[in-house]
C-alpha positions in Angstrom: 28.6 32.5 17.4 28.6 30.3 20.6 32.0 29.9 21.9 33.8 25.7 21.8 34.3 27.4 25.7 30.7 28.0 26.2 29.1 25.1 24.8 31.4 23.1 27.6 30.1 24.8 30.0 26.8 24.0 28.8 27.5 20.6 28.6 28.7 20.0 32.0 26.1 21.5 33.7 23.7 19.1 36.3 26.2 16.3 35.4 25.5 15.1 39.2 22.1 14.1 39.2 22.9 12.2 36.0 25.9 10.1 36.4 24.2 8.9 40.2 22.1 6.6 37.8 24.6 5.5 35.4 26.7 2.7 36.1 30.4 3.8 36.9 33.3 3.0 34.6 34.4 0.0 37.3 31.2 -1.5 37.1 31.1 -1.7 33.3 33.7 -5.0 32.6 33.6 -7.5 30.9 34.1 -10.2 33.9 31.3 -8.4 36.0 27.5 -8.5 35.7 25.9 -7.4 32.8 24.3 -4.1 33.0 21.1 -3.5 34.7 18.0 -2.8 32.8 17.8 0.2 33.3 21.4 1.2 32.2 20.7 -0.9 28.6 16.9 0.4 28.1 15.2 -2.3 28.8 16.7 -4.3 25.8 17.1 -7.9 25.9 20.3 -8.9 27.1 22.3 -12.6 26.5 23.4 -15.0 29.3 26.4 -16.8 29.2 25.5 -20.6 28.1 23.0 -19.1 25.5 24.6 -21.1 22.8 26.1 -24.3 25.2 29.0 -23.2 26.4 29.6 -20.7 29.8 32.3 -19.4 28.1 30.1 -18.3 25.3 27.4 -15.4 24.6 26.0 -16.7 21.5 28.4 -17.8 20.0 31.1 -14.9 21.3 33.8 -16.2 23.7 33.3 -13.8 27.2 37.4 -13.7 27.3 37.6 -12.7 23.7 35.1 -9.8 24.0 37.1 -8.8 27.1 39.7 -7.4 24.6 37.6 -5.0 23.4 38.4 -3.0 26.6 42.4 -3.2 26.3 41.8 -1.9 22.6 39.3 1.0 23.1 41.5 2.2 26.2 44.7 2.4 23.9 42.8 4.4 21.8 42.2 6.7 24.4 45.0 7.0 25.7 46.6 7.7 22.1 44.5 10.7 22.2 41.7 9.2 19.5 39.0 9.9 21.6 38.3 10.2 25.3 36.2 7.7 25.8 33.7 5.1 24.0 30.5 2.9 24.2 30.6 -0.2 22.5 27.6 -2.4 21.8 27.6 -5.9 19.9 24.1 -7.7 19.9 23.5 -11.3 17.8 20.2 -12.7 16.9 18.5 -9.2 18.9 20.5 -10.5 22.1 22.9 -7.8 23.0 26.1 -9.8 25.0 28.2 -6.8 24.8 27.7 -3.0 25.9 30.1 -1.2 28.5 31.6 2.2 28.3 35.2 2.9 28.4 37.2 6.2 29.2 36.3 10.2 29.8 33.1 11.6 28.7 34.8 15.2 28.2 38.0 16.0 26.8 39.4 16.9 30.2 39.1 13.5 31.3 37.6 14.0 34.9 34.1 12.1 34.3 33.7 8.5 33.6 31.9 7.8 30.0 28.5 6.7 31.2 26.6 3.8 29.2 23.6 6.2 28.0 25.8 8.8 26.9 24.6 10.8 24.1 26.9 11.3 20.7 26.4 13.4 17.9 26.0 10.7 14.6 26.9 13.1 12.0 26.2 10.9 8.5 24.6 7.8 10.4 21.4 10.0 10.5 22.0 9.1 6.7 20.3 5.2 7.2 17.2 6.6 9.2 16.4 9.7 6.4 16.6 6.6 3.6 14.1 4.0 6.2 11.6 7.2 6.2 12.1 7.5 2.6 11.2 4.1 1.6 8.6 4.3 4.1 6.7 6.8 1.8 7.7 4.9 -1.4 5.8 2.0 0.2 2.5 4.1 0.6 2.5 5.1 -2.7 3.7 8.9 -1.8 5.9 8.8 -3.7 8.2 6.4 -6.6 12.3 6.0 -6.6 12.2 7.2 -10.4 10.2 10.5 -9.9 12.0 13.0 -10.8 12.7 15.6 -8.2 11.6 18.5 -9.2 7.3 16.9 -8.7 8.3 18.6 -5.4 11.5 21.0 -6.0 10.9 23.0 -8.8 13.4 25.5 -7.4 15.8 22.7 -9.2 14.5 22.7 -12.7 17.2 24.7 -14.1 19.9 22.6 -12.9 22.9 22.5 -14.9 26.3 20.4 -14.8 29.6 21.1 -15.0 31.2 19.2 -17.5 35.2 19.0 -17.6 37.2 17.8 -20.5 41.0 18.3 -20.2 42.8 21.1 -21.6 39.7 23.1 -22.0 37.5 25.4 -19.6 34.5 24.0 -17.8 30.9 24.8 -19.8 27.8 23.9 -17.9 25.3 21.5 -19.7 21.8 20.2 -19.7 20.8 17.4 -17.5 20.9 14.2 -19.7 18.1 12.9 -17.4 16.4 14.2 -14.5 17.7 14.1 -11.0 15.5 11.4 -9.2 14.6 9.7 -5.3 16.8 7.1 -6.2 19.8 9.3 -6.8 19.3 10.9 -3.9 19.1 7.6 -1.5 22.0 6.5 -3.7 24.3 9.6 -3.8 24.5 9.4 -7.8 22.9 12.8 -8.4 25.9 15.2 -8.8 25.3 16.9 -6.3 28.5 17.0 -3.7 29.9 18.0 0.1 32.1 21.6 -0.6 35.3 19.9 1.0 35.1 17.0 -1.8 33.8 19.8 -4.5 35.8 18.3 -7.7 37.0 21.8 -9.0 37.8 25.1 -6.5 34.7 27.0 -8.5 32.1 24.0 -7.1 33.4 24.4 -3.6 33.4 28.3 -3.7 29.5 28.3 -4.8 29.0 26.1 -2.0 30.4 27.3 0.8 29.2 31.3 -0.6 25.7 30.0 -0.8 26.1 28.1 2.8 24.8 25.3 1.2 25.6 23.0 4.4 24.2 25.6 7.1 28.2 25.6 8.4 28.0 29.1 8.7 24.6 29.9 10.5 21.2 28.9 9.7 19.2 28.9 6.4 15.4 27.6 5.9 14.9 24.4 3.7 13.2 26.4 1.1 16.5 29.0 1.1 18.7 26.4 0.3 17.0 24.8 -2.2 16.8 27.4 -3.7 20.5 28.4 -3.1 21.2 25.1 -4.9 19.1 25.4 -7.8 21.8 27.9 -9.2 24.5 25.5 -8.5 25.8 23.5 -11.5 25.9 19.5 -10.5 29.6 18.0 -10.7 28.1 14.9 -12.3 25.3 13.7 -14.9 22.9 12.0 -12.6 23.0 8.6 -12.4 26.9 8.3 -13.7 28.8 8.8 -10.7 28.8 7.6 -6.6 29.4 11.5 -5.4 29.2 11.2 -1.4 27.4 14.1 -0.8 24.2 16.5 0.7 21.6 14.5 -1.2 20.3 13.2 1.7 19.8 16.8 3.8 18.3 16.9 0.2 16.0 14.0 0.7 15.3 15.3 4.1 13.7 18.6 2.3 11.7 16.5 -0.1 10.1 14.1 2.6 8.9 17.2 3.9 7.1 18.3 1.1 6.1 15.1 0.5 4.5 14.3 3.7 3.4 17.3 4.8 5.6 17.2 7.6 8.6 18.8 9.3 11.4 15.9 9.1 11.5 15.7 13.4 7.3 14.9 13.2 8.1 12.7 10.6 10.6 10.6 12.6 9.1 11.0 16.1 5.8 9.7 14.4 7.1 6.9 12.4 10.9 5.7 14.0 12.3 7.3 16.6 9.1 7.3 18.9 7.5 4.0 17.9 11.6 2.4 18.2 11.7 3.7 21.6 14.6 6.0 20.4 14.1 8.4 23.1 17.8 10.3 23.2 17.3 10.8 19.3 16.9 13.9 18.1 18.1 17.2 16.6 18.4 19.2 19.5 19.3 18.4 22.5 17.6 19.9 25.7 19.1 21.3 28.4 18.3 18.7 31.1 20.1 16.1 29.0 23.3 18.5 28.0 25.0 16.8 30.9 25.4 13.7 29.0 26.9 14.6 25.5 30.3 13.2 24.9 33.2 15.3 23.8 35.5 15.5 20.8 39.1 16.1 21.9 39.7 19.7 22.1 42.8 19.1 20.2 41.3 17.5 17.4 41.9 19.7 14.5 38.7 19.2 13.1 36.6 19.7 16.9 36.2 23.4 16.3 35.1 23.7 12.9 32.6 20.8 12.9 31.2 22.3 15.9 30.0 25.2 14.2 28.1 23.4 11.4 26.3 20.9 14.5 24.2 23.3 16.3 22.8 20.4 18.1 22.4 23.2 21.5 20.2 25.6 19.6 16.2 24.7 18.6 16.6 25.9 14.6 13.0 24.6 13.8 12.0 27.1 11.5 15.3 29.1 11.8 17.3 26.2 9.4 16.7 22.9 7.9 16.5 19.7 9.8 20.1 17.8 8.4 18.3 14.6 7.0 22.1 13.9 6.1 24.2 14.6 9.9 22.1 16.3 12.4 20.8 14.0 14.4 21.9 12.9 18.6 21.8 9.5 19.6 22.9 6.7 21.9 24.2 2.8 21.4 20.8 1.5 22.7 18.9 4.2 20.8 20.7 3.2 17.7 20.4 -0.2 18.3 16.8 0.0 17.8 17.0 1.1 14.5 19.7 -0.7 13.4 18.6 -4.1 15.0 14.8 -3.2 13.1 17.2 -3.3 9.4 18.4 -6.6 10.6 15.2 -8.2 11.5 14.5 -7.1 8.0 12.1 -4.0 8.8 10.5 -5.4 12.2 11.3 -4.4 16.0 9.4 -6.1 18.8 6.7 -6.8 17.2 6.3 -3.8 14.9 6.5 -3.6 11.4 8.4 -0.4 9.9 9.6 -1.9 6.7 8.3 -4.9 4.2 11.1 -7.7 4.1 11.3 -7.5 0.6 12.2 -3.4 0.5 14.8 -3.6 3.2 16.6 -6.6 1.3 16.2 -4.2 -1.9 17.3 -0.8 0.1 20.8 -3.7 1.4 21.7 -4.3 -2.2 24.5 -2.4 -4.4 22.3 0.2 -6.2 25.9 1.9 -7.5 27.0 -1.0 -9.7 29.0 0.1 -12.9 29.0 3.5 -11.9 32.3 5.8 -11.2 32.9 6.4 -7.9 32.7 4.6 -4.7 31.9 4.5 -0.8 35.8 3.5 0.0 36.8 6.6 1.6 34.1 5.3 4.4 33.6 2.0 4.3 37.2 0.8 3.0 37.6 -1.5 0.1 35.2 -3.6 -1.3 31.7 -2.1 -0.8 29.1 -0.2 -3.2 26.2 1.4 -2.0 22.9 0.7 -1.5 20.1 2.9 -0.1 21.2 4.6 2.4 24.0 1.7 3.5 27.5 0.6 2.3 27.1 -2.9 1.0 29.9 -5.2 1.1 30.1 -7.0 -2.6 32.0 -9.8 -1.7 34.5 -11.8 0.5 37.9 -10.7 0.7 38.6 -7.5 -0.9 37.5 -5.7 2.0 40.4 -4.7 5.3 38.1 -5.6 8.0 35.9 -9.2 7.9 32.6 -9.2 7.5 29.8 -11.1 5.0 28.6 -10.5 1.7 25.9 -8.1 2.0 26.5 -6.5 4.9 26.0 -3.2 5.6 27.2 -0.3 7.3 28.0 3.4 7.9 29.5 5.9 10.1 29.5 9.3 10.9 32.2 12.5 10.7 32.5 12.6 14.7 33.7 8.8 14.7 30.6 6.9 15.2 29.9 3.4 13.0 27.8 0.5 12.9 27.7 -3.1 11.1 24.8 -5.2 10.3 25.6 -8.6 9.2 22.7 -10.5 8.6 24.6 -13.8 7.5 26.2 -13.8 11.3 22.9 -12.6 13.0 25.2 -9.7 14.2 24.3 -5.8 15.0 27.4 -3.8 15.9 27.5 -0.3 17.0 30.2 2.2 18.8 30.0 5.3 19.5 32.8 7.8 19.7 33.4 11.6 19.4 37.0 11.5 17.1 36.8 13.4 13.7 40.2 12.4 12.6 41.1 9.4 13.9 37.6 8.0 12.7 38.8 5.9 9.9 41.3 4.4 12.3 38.3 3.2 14.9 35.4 2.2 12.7 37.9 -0.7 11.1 40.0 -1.7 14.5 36.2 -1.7 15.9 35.3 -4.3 13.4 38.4 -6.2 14.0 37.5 -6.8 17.7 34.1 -7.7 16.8 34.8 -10.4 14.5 37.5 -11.5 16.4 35.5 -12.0 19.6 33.0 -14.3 17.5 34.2 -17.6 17.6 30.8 -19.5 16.4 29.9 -18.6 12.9 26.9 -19.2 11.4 28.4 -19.3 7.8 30.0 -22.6 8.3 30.8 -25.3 10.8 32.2 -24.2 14.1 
């Protein structure tokens, strides 16, 4: 097993010819110029004036965004994480992007604009788009059962659990299906949130989450097929590996390994060229670090392999395996708001992305809270925010967002024309920054399109 030791190493090295084309942490305020076009990717950046006023960006004030830095350098200095990119675009204008603290946990290099973080569960969105891409060509329906391609999982049982007496597996009263897997309602679960010890034992003893070394797609399907489900599909919101799951079954469905699938249908046509599973040695030089006293650093590293080329050795995580940057991310994400279309292209119908942004989870048990906060169901692929109010962050009804176990999180909100994004490497303190992330956000809009300024 490769040492935390080791993989710093690796991740430090060339770190000269890199950084002498990104922007230092001096040039990167608020009050300066915006960043060059090369530093953003080429994507279209706001002036100020854009919507009548210089001390505007569409609608944002400039001095309000210019607390974003004071907050996201507390937070770094509380130990959080070392260091940050924040992006904030509205109506595909980005008016905000700038990097704040240390790249690495030793704090001696300035956190460059296109550094690269591991997203963890926000490869969740971009496994559900390439899903519904199929669903639109006819490959495949949201009610087909899963076993039409996994019949490894035909025998699939589930615990049920009635107090006072022992647990007795049962028959499926319905078959697992695409939907459930999009929506996390088919019983399946993560080991850490296994809802009795002997669901998290068969887990981890089967390495059901490849945390302990490789396993082929095939292997774990397998693996899983013995494993009673903690729910009756369709009953229960169960966050959970249903999308490394779904990743499996696009493959089968397409014909294709899930990194073909992506570079041919998002990540290449998006542009998302730091987006991927593994991450090549000329780029090492520009992965951010998780504090190294993070509790949860060490053990999460061993499950993200993101240094070693598994392809064919494991399964490609449709669920948390993927690398990415803000601008990288914001392609994707800023295609959902557009409502399936990126400069000029279209990935999704309007229609299905509206449908995949709606609460698919309603009158079910269980909920997103324990990412999202209060006040949000799930949709495909996205918490969805039911409501006004409710919710400990603001926002609109309907929109969406995720995050990821290393402390990245974005927000679409289509009612404010808004695309959010930051990117941090912070396992525990990633609750804490998604929602005080938000909070600056919102509270650097002053022009809202929901009512009269």
């Amino acid at each position: 097993m490769t040492s935390i030791a080791s993989r710093r190493a690796a991740l430090t090295a060339g770190v000269t010819g890199v950084f002498a084309a990104a922007l230092p942490a001096s040039a990167q305020q608020a009050s300066t110029p915006q960043p060059s076009g090369s530093a953003t990717g080429g994507l279209p950046m706001a002036r100020p004036g854009a919507s009548g006023s210089p001390d505007t960006i569409r609608g944002f004030s400039r001095e309000r965004l210019a607390r974003i830095k004071g907050a996201m350098e507390r937070e770094a200095e509380r130990g959080s994480f070392p260091g940050c990119v924040t992006l904030i675009a509205r109506d595909g204008e980005i008016v905000h992007l700038e990097a704040y603290g240390h790249q690495d946990a030793a704090r001696t290099r300035a956190m460059p604009l296109d550094a690269i973080f591991l997203q963890a569960s926000m490869t969740k969105p971009m496994t559900s788009a390439a899903a519904m891409m199929l669903v639109e060509e006819g490959r495949m329906k949201l009610g087909d059962p899963i076993t039409n391609w996994m019949p490894e999982l035909r025998e699939l049982k589930v615990e049920q659990r009635r107090e006072g007496q022992a647990a007795e597996d049962v028959a499926l009263a319905r078959p697992v299906t695409v939907q459930d897997l999009l929506r996390h309602t088919a019983g399946f679960i993560y080991a850490n949130s296994a809802p009795t010890p002997r669901l998290k034992e068969l887990y981890d003893q089967h390495n059901i989450e490849a945390r302990e070394g490789p396993i082929t797609g095939e292997e774990m399907i397998r693996r899983l097929g013995t494993i009673p489900l903690a729910h009756q599909p369709g009953t229960t919101f169960h966050y959970s590996i249903s999308t490394d799951v779904l990743g499996i079954l696009l493959e089968r469905v397409s014909g294709q390994s899930l990194a073909t699938l992506f570079q041919e249908r998002l990540t290449g046509p998006l542009g998302m060229k730091d987006t991927t599973w593994f991450v090549a040695p000329d780029k090492r030089s520009r992965l951010a670090e998780a504090p190294t006293t993070d509790p949860q650093t060490a053990p999460m590293w061993r499950s993200y392999r993101i240094l070693e080329d598994e392809a064919g050795r494991s399964y490609f995580k449709g669920g948390a395996g993927l690398v990415s940057t803000a601008q990288d991310y914001f392609r994707f994400a800023q295609m959902i708001a557009n409502g399936g279309v990126f400069e000029g292209r279209r990935y999704l119908a309007a229609p299905v992305v509206n449908y995949m942004l709606s609460n698919h989870t309603q009158g079910m048990a269980g909920s997103p809270t324990a990412s999202t906060g209060p006040g949000y169901g799930f949709g495909l692929g996205f918490g969805i925010r039911l409501q006004d109010g409710l919710a400990v962050a603001p926002g609109s009804t309907g929109d969406a967002m995720w995050a990821g176990a290393w402390g990245t999180s974005f927000t679409i909100d289509r009612a404010e024309g808004l695309v959010a994004i930051l990117m941090a490497q912070g396992p525990t303190a990633r609750v804490q920054t998604r929602m005080l992330f938000k909070n600056v956000v919102y509270g650097a809009m002053v022009e809202s399109k929901r009512m009269p300024a």
